[in-house]
C-alpha positions as CSV (number, residue, x, y, z in Angstrom):
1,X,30.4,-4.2,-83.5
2,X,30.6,-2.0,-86.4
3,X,33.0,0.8,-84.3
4,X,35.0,-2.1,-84.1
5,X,35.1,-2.8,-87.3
6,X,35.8,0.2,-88.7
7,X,38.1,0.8,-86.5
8,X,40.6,-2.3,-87.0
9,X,40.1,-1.4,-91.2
10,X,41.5,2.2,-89.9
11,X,44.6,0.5,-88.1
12,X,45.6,-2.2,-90.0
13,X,44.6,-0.6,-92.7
14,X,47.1,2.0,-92.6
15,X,50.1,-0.9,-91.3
16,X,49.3,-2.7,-94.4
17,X,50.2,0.8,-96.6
18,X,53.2,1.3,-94.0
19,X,54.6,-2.2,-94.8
20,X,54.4,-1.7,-98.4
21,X,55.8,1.2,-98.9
22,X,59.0,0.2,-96.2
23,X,61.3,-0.4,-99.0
24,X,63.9,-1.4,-96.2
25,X,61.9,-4.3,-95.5
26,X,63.0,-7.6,-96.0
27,X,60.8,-10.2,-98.5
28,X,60.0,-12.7,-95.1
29,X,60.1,-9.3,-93.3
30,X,57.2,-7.9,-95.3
31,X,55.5,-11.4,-95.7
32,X,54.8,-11.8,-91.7
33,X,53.7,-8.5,-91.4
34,X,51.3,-8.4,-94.1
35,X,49.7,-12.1,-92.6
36,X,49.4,-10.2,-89.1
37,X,48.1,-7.3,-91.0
38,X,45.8,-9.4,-93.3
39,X,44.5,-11.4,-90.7
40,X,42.8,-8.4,-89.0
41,X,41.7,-7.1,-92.2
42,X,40.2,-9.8,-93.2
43,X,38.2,-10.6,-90.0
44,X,36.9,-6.6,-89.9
45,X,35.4,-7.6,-93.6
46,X,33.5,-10.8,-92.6
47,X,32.5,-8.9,-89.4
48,X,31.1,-6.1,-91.5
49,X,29.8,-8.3,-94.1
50,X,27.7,-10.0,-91.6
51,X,26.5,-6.8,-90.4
52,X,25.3,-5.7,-93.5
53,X,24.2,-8.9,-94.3
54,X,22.1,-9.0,-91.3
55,X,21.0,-5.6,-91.8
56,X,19.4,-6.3,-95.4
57,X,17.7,-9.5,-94.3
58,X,16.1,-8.0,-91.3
59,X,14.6,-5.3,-94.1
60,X,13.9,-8.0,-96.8
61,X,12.6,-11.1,-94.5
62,X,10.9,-11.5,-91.8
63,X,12.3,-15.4,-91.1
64,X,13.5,-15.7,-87.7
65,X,15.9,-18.7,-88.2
66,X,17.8,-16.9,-91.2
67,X,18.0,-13.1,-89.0
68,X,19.2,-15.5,-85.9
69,X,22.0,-17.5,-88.3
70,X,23.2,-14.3,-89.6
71,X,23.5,-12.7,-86.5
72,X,25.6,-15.4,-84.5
73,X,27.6,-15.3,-87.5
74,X,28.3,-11.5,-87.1
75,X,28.9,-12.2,-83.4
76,X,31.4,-15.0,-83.5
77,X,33.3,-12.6,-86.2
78,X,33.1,-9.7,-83.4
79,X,34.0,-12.0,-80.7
80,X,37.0,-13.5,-83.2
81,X,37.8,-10.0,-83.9
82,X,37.8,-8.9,-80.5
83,X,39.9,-12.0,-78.9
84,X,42.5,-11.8,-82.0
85,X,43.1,-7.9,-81.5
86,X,43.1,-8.1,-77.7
87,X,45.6,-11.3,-77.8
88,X,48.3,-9.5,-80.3
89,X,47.8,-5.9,-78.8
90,X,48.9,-7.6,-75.4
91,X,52.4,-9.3,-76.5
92,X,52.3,-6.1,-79.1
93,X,52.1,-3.6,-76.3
94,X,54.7,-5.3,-73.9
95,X,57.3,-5.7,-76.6
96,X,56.8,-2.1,-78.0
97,X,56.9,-0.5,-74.4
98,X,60.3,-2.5,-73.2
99,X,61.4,-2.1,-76.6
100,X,64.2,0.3,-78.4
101,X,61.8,2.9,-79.7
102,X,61.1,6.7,-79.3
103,X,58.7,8.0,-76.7
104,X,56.6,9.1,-79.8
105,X,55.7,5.8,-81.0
106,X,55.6,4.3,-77.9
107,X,52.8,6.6,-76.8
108,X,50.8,6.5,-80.1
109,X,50.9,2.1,-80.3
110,X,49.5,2.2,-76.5
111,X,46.9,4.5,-77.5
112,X,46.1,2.0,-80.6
113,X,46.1,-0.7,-78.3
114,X,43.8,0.7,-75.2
115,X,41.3,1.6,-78.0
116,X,41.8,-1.8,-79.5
117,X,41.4,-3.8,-76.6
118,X,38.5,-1.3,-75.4
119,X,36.4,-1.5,-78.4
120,X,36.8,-5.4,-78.3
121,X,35.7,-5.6,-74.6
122,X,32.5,-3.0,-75.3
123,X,31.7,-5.8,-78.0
124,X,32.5,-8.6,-75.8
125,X,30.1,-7.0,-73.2
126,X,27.4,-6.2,-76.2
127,X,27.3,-9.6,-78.0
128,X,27.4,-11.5,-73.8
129,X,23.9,-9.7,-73.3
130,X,22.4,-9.9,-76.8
131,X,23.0,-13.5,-76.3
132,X,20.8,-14.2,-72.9
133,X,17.8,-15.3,-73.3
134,X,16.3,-12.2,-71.7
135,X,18.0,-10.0,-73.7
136,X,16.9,-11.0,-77.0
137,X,13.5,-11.0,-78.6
138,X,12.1,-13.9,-80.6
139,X,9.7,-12.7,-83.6
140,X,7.5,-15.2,-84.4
């Protein structure tokens, strides 16, 4: 959860400082792009403020119903996360392969969205099993 985290801060990250600095943009231009932009940014931050979150209370309490709350809250954000990158990097990926662009770019956005859609189906994966019953362990 955290790779993926950090990861989508690392990409959209840098597309937000691309799109502000494209002074060829238009204003409605720039808008959309900064709300696709923002909207992965901002999901990365509550997914790795519930991480940390959880993090600290499993150091500071020992109260099984708070650890459990935080953590489904970090795992809704990963699976959010996850669903949201996989969903855009699909229509993303068709349009910038069949579309007017170098070979350069076109081979540098597929490798940002295998990594993408790889990281969110590792976390898929990890929060299915952390959720069966058998998987987890209930402190009492």
């Amino acid at each position: 959860m955290v790779l993926l985290s950090v990861w989508t801060l690392f990409v959209w990250g840098g597309r937000v400082r691309n799109i502000v600095a494209d002074p060829e943009l238009s204003q409605w231009g720039a808008i959309w792009r900064l709300s696709l932009a923002g909207s992965f940014v901002l999901l990365a931050l509550a997914l790795g403020a519930s991480l940390v979150s959880v993090a600290i209370s499993s150091k500071i309490s020992n109260d099984w119903p708070y650890r459990a709350k935080g953590a489904l809250i970090a795992q809704l954000s990963a699976l959010a996360l996850g669903g949201w990158g996989i969903s855009v990097w699909v229509v993303r990926g068709v349009d910038i392969s069949f579309g007017n662009h170098p070979l350069g770019f076109k081979v540098v956005h597929a490798i940002l969205a295998v990594v993408t859609i790889g990281l969110s189906a590792w976390t898929w994966l990890v929060s299915a099993n952390r959720s069966r019953p058998e998987a987890t362990q209930v402190d009492k």
